[in-house]
C-alpha positions in Angstrom: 200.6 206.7 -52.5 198.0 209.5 -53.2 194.7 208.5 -54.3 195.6 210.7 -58.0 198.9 208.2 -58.1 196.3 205.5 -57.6 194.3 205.9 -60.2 195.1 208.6 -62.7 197.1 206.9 -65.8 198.2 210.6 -67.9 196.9 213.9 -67.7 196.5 216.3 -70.7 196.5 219.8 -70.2 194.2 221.3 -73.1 193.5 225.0 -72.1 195.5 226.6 -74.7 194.0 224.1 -77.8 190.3 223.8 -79.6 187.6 225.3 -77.2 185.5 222.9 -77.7 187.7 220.2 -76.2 189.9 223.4 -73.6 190.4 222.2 -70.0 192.4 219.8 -68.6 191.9 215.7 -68.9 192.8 213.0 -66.1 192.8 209.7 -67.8 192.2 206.4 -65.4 194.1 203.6 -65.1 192.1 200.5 -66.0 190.0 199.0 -63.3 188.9 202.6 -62.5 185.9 204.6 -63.7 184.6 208.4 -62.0 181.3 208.3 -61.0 180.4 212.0 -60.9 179.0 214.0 -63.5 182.3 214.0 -65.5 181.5 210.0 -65.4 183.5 207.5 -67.6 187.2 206.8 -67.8 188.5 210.2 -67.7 187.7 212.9 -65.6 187.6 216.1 -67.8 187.2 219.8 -66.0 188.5 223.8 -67.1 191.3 223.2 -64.3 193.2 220.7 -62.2 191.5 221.7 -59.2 188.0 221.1 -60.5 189.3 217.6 -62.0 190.6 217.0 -57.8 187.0 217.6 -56.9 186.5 214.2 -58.6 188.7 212.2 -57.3 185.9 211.4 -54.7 183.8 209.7 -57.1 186.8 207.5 -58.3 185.1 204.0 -58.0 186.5 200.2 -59.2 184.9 199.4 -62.7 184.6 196.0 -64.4 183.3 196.9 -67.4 184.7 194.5 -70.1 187.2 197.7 -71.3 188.7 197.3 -68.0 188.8 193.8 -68.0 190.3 193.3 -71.3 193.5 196.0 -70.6 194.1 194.1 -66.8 194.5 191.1 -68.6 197.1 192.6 -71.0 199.2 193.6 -67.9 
């Protein structure tokens, strides 16, 4: 299993919709959280090869979002 199959839930590909919210979105999987500049739950970058660039600065989160949607599982 890749590290993306690890921790990237859905990806939305948004380059051809509003410009104010073009590029491409990698939404983790709960229990994960980027760390990077992009930061959050999502990694959001103009192409998939900028989001990979991310992918390094995937860390485990236990924020009480996470917490909450692991328990639902």
């Amino acid at each position: 299993m890749t590290k993306f199959q690890k921790v990237v839930e859905s990806v939305s590909d948004e380059r051809s919709g509003d410009m104010n919210e073009a590029g491409v979105w990698w939404y983790l999987k709960p229990g994960w959280k980027c760390d990077s500049s992009c930061g959050g739950h999502a990694i959001h970058e103009d192409t998939p090869t900028e989001c990979r660039k991310h992918l390094a600065a995937v860390v485990p989160c236990d924020c009480d979002e996470c917490r909450k949607l692991l328990c639902k599982k």
